[in-house]
C-alpha positions in Angstrom: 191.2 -14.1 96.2 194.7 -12.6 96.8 195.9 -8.9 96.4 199.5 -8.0 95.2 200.4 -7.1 98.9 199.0 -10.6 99.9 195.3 -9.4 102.0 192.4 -11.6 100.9 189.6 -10.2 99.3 186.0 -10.9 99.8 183.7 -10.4 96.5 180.5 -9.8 97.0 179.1 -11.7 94.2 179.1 -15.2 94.3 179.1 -17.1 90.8 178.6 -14.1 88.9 175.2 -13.6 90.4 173.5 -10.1 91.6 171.5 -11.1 94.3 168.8 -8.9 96.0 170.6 -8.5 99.2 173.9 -7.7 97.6 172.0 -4.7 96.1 170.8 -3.9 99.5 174.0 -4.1 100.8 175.4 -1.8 98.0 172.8 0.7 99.2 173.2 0.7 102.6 176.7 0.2 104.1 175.6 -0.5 107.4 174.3 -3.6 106.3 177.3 -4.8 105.0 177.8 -7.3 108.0 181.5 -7.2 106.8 181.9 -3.6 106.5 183.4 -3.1 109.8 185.9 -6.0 109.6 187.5 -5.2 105.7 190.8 -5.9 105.6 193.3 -2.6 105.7 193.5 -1.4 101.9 190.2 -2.8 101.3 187.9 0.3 99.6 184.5 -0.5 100.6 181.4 0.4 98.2 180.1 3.5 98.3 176.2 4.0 98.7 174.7 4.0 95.5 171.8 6.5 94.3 168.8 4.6 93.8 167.6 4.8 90.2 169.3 5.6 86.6 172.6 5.6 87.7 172.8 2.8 90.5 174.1 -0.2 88.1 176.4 2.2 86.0 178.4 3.1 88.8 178.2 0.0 90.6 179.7 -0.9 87.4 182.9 1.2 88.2 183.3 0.2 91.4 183.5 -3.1 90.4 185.8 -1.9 87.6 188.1 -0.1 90.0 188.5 -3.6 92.4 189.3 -5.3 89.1 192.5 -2.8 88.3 193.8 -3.2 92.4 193.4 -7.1 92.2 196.0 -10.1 90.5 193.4 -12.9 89.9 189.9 -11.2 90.2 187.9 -13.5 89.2 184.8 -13.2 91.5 185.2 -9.5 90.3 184.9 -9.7 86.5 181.7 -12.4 87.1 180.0 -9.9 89.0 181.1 -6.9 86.5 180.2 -9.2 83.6 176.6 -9.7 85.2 176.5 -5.5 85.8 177.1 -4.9 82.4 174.2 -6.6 80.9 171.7 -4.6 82.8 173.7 -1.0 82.4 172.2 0.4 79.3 175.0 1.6 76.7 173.9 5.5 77.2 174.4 5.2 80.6 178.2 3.8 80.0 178.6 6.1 77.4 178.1 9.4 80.1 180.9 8.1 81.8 183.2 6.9 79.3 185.9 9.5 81.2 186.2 7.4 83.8 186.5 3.8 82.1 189.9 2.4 82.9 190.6 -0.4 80.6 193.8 -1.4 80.5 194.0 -3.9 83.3 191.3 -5.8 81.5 193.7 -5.9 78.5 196.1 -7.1 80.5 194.3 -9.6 82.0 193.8 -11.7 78.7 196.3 -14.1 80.0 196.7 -17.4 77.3 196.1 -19.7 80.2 193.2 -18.7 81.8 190.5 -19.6 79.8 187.8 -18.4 82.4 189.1 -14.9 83.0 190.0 -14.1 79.5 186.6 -15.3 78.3 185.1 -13.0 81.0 187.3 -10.4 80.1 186.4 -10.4 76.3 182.4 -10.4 77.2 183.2 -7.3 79.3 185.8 -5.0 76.9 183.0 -5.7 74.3 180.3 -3.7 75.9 182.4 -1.2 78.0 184.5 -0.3 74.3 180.9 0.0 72.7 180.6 3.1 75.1 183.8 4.2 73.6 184.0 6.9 70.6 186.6 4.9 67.6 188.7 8.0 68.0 189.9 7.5 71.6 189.9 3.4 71.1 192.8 4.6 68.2 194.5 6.9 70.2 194.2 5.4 73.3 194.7 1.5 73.2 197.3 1.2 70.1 199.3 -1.3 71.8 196.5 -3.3 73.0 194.7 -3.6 69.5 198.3 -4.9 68.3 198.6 -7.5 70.8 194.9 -8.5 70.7 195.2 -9.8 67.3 197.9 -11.7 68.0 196.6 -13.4 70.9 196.4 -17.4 70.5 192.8 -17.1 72.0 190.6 -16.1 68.9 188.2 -14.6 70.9 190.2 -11.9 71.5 191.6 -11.5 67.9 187.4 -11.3 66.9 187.0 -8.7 69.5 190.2 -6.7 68.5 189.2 -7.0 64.9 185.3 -5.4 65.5 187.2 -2.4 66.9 189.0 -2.1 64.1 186.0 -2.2 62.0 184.4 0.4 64.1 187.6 2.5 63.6 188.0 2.2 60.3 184.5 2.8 59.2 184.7 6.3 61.2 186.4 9.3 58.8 187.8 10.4 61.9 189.7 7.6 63.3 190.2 6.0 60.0 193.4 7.8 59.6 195.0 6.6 62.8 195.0 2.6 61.2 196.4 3.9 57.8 199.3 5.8 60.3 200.1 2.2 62.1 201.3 -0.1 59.6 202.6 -2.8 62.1 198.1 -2.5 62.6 197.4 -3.1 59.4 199.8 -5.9 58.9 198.4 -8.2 62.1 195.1 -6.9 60.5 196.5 -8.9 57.1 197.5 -11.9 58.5 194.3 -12.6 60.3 193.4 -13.7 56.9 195.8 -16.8 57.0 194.2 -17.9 60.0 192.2 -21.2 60.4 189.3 -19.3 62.0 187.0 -18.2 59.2 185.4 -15.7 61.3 188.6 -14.2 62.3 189.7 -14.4 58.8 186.4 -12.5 57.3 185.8 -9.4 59.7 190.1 -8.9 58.7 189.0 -9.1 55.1 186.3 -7.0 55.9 188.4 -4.3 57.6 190.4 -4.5 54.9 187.9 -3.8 51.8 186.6 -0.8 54.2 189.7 0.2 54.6 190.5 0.4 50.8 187.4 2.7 50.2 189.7 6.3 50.3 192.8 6.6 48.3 194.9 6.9 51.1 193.5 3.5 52.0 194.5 1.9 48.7 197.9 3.5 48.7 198.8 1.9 52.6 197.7 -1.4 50.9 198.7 -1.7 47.7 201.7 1.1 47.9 203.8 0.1 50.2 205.4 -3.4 52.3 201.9 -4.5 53.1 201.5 -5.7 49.5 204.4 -7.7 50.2 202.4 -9.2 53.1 199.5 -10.0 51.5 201.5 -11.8 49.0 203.2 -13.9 51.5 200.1 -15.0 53.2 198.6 -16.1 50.3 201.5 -18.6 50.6 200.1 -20.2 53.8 197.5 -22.4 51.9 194.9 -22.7 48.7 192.5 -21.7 50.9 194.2 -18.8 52.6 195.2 -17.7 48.6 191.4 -17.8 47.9 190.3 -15.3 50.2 192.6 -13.0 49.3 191.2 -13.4 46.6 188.0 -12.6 47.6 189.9 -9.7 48.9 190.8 -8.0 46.2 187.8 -8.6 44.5 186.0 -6.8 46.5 188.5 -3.9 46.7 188.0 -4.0 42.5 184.5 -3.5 42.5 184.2 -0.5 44.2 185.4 1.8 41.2 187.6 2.1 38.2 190.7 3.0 40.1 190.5 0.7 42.7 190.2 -2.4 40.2 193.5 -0.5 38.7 195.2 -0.9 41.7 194.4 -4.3 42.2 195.4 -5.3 38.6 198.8 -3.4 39.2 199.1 -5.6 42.2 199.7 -8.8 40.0 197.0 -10.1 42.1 193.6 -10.0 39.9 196.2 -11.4 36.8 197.5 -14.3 39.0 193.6 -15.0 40.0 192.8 -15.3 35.6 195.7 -17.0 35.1 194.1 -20.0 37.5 190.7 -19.1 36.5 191.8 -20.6 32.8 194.5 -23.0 34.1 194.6 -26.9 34.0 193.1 -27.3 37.6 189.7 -28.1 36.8 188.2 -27.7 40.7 191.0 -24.1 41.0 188.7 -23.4 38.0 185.7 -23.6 39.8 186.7 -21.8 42.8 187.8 -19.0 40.4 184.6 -18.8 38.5 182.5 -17.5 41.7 185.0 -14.6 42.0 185.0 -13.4 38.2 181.7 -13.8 38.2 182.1 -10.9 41.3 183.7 -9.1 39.3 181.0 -8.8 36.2 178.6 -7.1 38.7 179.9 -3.8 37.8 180.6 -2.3 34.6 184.1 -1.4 34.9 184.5 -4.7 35.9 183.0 -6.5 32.6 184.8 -3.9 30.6 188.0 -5.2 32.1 187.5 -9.0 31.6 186.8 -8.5 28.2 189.6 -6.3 27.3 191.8 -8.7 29.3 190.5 -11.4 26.9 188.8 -12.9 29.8 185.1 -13.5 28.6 186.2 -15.2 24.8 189.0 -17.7 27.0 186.0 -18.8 29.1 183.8 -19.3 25.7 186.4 -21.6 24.5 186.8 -23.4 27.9 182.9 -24.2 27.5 183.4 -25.2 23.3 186.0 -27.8 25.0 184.4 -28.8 27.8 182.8 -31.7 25.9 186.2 -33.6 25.3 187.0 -32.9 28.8 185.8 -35.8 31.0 186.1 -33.4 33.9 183.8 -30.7 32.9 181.1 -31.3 35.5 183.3 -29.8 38.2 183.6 -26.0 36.2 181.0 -25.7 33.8 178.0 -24.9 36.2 180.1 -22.0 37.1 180.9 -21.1 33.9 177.4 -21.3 32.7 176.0 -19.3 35.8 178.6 -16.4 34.8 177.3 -15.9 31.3 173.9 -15.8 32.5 175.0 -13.2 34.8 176.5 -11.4 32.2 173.5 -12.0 29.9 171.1 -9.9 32.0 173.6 -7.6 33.3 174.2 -6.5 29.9 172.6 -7.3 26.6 170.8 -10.8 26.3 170.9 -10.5 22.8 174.1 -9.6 22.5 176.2 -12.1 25.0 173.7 -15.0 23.1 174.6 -13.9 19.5 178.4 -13.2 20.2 178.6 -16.5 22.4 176.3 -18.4 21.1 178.0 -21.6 22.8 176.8 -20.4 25.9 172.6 -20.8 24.8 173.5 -24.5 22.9 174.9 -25.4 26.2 172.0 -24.3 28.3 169.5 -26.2 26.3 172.1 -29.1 26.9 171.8 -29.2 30.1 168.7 -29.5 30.2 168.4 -32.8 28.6 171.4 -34.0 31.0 171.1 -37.1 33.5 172.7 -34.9 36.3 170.6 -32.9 38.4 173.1 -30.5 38.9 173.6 -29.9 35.4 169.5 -29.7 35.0 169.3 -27.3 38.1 171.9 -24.2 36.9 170.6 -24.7 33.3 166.9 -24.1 34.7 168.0 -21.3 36.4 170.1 -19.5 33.6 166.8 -20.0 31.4 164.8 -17.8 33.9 167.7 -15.5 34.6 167.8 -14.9 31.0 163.9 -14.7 30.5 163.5 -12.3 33.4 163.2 -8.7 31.3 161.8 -8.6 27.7 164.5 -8.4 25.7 165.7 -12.4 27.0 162.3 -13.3 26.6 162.7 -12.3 23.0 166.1 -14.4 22.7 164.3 -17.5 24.1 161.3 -17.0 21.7 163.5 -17.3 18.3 164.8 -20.2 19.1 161.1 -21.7 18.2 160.4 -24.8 18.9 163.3 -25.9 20.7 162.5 -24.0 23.4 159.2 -25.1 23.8 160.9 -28.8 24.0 162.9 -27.3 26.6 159.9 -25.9 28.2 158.3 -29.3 28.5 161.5 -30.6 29.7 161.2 -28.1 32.3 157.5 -28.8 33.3 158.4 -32.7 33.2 161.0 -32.2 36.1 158.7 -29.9 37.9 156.5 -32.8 38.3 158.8 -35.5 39.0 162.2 -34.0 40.3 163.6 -33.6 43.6 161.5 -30.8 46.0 164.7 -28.7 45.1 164.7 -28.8 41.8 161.2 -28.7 41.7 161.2 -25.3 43.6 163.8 -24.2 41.2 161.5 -24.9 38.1 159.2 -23.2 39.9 161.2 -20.3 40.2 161.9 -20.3 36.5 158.8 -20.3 35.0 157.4 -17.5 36.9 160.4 -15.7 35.8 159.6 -16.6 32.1 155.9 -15.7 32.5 156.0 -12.3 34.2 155.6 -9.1 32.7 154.8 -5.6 34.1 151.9 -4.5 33.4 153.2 -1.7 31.2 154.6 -4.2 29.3 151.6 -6.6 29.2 150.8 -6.1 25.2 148.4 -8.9 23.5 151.7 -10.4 21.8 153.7 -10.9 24.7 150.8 -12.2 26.4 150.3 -14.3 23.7 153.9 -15.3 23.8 153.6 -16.0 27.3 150.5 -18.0 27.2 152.0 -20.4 24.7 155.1 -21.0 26.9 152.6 -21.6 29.6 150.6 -24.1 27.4 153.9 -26.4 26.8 155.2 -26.6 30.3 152.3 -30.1 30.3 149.4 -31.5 28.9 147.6 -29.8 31.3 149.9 -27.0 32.9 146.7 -26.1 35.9 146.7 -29.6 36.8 150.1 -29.6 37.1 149.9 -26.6 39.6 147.4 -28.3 41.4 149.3 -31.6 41.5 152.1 -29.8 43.1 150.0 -27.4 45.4 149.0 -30.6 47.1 152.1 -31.7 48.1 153.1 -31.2 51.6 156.0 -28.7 51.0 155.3 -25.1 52.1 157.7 -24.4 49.4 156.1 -25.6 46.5 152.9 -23.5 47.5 154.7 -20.8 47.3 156.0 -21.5 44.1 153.0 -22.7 42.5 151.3 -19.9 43.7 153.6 -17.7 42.1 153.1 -19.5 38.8 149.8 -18.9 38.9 149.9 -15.2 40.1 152.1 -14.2 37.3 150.2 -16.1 34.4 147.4 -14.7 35.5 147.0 -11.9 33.2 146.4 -14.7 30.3 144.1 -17.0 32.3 141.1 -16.3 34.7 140.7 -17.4 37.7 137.6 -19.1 37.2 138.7 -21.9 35.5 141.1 -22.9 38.5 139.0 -22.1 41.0 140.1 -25.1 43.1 144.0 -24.9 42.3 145.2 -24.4 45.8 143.6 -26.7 48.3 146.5 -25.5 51.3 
């Protein structure tokens, strides 16, 4: 391995491997057979303290021969293999005397070998680093790292960012480097996904603090974000996701989003003619209905009746199968988020299609419709919606206990699922009339609901154990376990 003034060096590591007489040698110069015969320049290694602080600064040593060398390649091995045995306190007590930049500079495009090596080795050593001095001190490094071709570096750039951004200290040197913050946002266009979430990620932490939401939302980096979102559908989707999860942080963060143009534009395709946009939109409104302020928004925006009258039409519309899952799955959400009673009497299109769905040839149909009957039986006052429907719903009850027995191992899990749902109740809660209530629902799942359980216990599926057991653990306020005493033969 060449020097800059031509002399040859001689690692002593081969392949990245610490070997028990290289650690002898590192102890004891004089038997270093080549000690006597370095070349001029050469700095041999200095005798090493025996004990806590051997590897850490062999570590430097090997550190410093990196910085003097053009193509030190045996060097970063053996540094790489240092690394893994010097515990992170350790680095951290001499974090002074880490000299980083020639590793940053040796992330060359073309050298796969060295830059991988180099990546594996600026991850631990920057670990030892406080996020303050990784700000202040490598600027220009975390600018070029995420534009590097090589996406290992651009991951590696992008965690120190995180680590920057989530300290209140360091935070405010990103938010002072806009050029930063602009690579940050154009990570997101990139075909890496991973690359593309831990920038999104930076991003959302980033938009925590108001000076955070003014950098992005205030200023030319809106115009960036809007341009990316040019790249591709896909690309436009996660800046969706984006801002989505910039929105549900607080009121005035979803303000700032909406003054964007950005949550509008993502409505306006929620309720557009592209039926599989449509279902890609759903998932992220849905997002948003996990907080209050965000339900408050969607329905003064309109948002909640336009997606009641996309379900009332989705029976003339051949290509309903693609959205309506989605759009079923956000009104159960909204259901027990809010008021059961009050999402089923103000849309009541949204229970007629549940029961539906049920009696649907698709299994995909069958399986969200399952699950939207135990989301919305999960706390009493569902439970309550469900029972005044009368008799349909113990029709649909039997429906579900039919597929429970004959269905997929999938959906059979997910019927599971439900009915323990609908037959749990607290035990402050356990009166005689909802356990009444609940034994009847129990009663029309099948002709005989315990041999049911005990049908599926005996299948080989871990799974359905589990979920028969449940059924039967939550029912079993309303029914002893005498009478089943041989229900679980696993």
């Amino acid at each position: 391995m060449r020097r800059p003034d031509g002399s040859q060096s001689q690692p002593i590591f081969s392949e990245g491997r610490l070997r028990p007489s290289d650690l002898a040698r590192l102890g004891d110069p004089r038997r270093d057979p080549g000690a006597g015969s370095r070349e001029p320049g050469r700095r041999p290694f200095e005798p090493l303290s025996a004990g806590r602080g051997m590897m850490a600064a062999q570590a430097l040593a090997l550190l410093r021969d990196v910085s003097r060398l053009e193509a030190p390649l045996e060097e970063l091995r053996a540094l790489q293999s240092v690394l893994q045995a010097v515990p992170l306190s350790e680095l951290r007590e001499h974090a002074a005397e880490l000299r980083l930049n020639p590793l940053f500079s040796l992330l060359i495009e073309n050298h796969r070998e060295q830059t991988t090596l180099c990546v594996s080795i600026l991850e631990r050593l920057l670990q030892a680093l406080e996020p303050v001095h990784v700000a202040r001190n490598f600027r220009v490094d975390l600018q070029r790292g995420l534009t590097h071709p090589n996406d290992s570096v651009k991951i590696l750039t992008l965690s120190q960012v995180g680590r920057i951004v989530e300290n209140s200290d360091a935070v405010t040197e990103v938010l002072n480097n806009p050029e930063l913050l602009k690579q940050v946002i154009y990570c997101i266009g990139g075909e890496n996904l991973s690359v593309a979430k831990a920038a999104i990620k930076s991003l959302s932490r980033i938009s925590l603090t108001q000076a955070g939401l003014e950098a992005l939302f205030e200023s030319n980096l809106l115009d960036d974000l809007k341009t990316v979102m040019k790249t591709n559908d896909i690309v436009r989707y996660r800046v969706y996701e984006l801002i989505v999860e910039i929105s549900s942080v607080s009121p005035e963060s979803l303000n700032y989003c909406s003054t964007s143009g950005l949550v509008t534009q993502l409505l306006r395709e929620l309720t557009g003619e592209d039926v599989l946009v449509r279902a890609t939109c759903i998932e992220m409104v849905t997002s948003m209905a996990y907080t209050h302020h965000g339900r408050q928004y969607l329905a003064q925006e309109g948002v909640i009746d336009q997606i009641s009258n996309i379900i009332i039409g989705a029976d003339s519309d051949p290509f309903s199968s693609f959205y309506l899952p989605g759009f079923v799955k956000f009104f159960g959400n909204l259901a027990i988020m809010d008021s059961p009673q009050q999402i089923c009497e103000r849309f009541p299109v949204f229970v007629e299609k549940v029961f539906e769905m049920t009696e649907s040839q698709d299994p995909t149909m069958i399986g969200v419709a399952v699950d939207t009957i135990g989301i919305l039986g999960s706390n009493i006052e569902g439970k309550q919606v469900l029972q005044k429907t009368g008799t349909r719903f113990e029709r649909l009850l039997k429906r579900i206990g039919y597929q429970a027995k004959n269905a997929s191992t999938e959906l059979k899990i997910r019927c599971l699922d439900a009915v323990s749902s609908l037959l749990y109740l607290p035990p402050e809660q356990q009166t005689d009339d909802l356990l009444r209530m609940t034994e009847t629902w129990f009663s029309s799942l099948y002709q005989d609901p315990l041999e049911l359980l005990r049908g599926i216990s005996n299948q080989p599926f871990p799974e359905l154990h589990c979920g028969a057991l449940k059924v039967f653990t939550v029912g079993n306020p309303f029914f002893s376990l005498g009478s089943s005493g041989t229900l679980f033969n696993t």
